[in-house]
N, C-alpha and C positions, 0 to 999 in steps of 0.2 A: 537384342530383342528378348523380349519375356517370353519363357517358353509356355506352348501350348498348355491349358487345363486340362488334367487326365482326371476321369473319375474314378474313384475307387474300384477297384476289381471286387465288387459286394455280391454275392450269389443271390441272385434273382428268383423269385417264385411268381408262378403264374398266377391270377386268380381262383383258377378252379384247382389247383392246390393247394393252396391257402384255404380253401371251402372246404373242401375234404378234411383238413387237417382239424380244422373246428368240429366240421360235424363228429369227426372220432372223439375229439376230447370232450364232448358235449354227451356226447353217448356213454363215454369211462365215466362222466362226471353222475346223469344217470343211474347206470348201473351198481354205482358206490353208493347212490342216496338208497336206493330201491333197498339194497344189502342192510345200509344201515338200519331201514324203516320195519325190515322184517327182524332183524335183530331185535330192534327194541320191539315189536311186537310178541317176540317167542317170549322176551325177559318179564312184560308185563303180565306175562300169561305165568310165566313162573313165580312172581312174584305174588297174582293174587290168590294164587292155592294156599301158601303158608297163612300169608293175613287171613285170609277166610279161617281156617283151622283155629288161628291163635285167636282171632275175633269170637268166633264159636265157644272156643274153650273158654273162655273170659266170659263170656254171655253166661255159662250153664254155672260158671260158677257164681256168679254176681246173682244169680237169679233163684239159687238151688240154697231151702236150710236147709240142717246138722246132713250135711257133707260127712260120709265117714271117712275114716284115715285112708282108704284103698280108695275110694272114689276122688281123694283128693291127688290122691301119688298119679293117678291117670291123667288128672288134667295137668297140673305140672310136669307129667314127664312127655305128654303131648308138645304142650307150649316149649318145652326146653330144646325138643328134637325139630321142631317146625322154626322156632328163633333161630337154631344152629342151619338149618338149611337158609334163612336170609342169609345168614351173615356169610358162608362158605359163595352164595349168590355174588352178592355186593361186591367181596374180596376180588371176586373173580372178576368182576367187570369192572374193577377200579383197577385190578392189575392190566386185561387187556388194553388200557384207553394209556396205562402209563406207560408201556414196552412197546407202543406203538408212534407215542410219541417223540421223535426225532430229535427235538429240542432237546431231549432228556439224555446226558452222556452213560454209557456204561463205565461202571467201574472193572475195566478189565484190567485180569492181572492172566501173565505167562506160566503156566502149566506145564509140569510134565503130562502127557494124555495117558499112560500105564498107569501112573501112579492115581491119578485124579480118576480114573474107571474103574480101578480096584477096588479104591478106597468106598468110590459110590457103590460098589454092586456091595461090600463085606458090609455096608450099614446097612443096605437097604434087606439083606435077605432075612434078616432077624425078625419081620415084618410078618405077622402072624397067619397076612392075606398069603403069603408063599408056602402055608405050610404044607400043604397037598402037593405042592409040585417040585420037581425034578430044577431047580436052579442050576443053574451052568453060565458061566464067563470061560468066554473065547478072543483072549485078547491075547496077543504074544509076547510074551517076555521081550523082545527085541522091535517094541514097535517104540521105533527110537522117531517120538513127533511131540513139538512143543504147539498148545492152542491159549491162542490170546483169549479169554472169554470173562465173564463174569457168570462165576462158578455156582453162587446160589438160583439163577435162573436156568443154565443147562443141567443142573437139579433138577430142580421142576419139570425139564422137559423128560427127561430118563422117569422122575417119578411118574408123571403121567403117563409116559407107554407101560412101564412096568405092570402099574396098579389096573390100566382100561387092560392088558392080559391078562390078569389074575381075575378082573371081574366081569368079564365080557369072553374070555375064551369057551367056558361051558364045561360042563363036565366030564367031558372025555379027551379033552386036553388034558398032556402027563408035563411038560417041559413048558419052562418059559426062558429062554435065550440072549443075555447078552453078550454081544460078538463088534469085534473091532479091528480094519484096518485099513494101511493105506494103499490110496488111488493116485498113482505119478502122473501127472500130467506135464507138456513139453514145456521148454524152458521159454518160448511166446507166451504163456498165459501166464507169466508172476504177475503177482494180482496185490496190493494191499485192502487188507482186513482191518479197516477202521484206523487206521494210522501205523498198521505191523503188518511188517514185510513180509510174505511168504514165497517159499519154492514154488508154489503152484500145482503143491499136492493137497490131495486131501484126506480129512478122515472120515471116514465113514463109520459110523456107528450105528449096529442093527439089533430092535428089538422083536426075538419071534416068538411065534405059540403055535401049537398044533392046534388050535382047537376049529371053534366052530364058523370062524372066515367070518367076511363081509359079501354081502352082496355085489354082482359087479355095480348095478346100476346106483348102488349107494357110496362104492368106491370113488370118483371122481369129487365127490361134494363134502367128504367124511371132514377137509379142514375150513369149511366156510362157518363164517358166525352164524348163519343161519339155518346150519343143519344140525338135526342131534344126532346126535352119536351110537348112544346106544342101544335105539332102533334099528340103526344098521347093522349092530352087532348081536343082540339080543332080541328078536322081534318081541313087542308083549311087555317086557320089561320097561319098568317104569324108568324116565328119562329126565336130565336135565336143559343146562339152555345151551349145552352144544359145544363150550369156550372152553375145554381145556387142549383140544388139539388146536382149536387156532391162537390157541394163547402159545402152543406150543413149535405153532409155524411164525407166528411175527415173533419169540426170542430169538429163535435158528435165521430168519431174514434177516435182524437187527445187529447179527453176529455174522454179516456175509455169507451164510450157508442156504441150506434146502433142505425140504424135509418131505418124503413122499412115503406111500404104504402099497402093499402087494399084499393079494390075497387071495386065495381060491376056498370056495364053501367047501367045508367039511373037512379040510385039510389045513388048515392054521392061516395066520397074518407074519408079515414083515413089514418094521417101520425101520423106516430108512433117512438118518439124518448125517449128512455132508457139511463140514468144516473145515476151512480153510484153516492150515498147517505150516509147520517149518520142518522140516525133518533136518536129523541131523546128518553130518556126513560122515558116511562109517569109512 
């Protein structure tokens, strides 16, 4: 005799979980456009200050005889600082759209993390923006941990906390802080980091400043594309389109890690980025 038909043992959903499950994904899908729609809304807004400017400047001169030699240096040095704010624009939002996309492989290469956090902080402090302040690296000679990463964008991410301290701290901020080490986690969580195997420790690396904090209420939204930045650090001060912390949270995602900020007003900022590691075994 032919035995009985058995039906697969396939896990079953109800209908009104399947309902739910849409209506969440419907709602993330939402909430992504809305994000997008105001992104490009802040960019458009940023984009047509400069044209306005370089438009203007171009008007007054097309339109103005014997121009003297100082009246011409102002429109050109106008046009050339208004062009450089496009183009610093554009970079930036051609970088976010490319580090965000999946498709696109990093070229990661294995690191010592001492050596590659040295190295970044002894180039970056020559940097004329630190000369006021008290620089300091807090990394241990014995932080024996290799990171898989591609090295020219966790650049960028260091450069960007570095520089939003040095420009956004205020002036009575004396220190700006690079500090490094590791966080062991149990041997359940080995985790692969983009195809490299890790212990399932990590490294943390922390950028601080005494200075002049974030608000709390601005704290929670400081890495959406749709927030600026330097209103929450600077009130009054003039502002861009927001994207170099979340440029500087989809590298850190894109490289398996996290990246959060602490801060209390009038007492300084802490940024906080987490990177999956290999330590070695001493």
């Amino acid at each position: 005799m032919s035995k009985a038909f058995q039906s697969p043992n396939l896990e079953t959903k109800s209908v009104e979980e399947l309902t739910s499950e849409l209506l969440e994904a419907h709602s993330k899908l939402q909430a992504l456009q809305k994000e997008r729609e105001m992104m490009l809304a802040n960019i458009s807004h940023d984009l047509r200050s400069p044209i306005t400017a370089i438009r203007s400047a171009v008007d007054l001169a097309l339109s103005s005889e014997n121009l003297s030699p100082s009246e011409t240096n102002k429109i050109l040095s106008l046009i050339d600082r208004r062009t450089a704010s496009l183009e610093d624009l554009i970079n930036d939002m051609y970088f976010l759209f490319s580090v965000e996309d999946a498709s696109r492989a990093l070229n990661l290469i294995s690191l010592d993390a001492c050596t590659f956090l040295e190295e970044y902080y002894y180039d970056a402090i020559i940097d004329s923006r630190y000369d006021r302040f008290d620089m300091q690296l807090d990394v241990a000679n014995d932080l024996n941990c290799t990171i898989n990463i591609e090295p020219q964008k966790i650049v960028r991410v260091l450069d960007n906390l570095m520089t939003n301290a040095a420009k956004y701290a205020g002036e009575k901020a004396t220190f700006i802080r690079l500090s490094a080490h590791i966080c062991e986690s149990s041997p359940k969580n080995n985790t692969k980091n983009n195809g490299f195997s890790t212990s399932g420790s990590q490294l943390i690396i922390s950028v601080s400043d005494n200075g002049n904090g974030i608000a709390p209420e601005a704290l929670p939204h400081i890495f959406t594309r749709t927030y600026t930045v330097s209103n929450a650090r600077t009130p009054g001060e003039s502002s861009g389109s927001g994207l170099g912390l979340s440029i500087a949270r989809a590298i850190i995602e894109r490289h398996g890690g996290t990246i959060s900020a602490e801060s209390t007003l009038g007492e300084g900022t802490t940024f906080t980025v987490s990177l999956p590691c290999f330590c070695s075994q001493s």
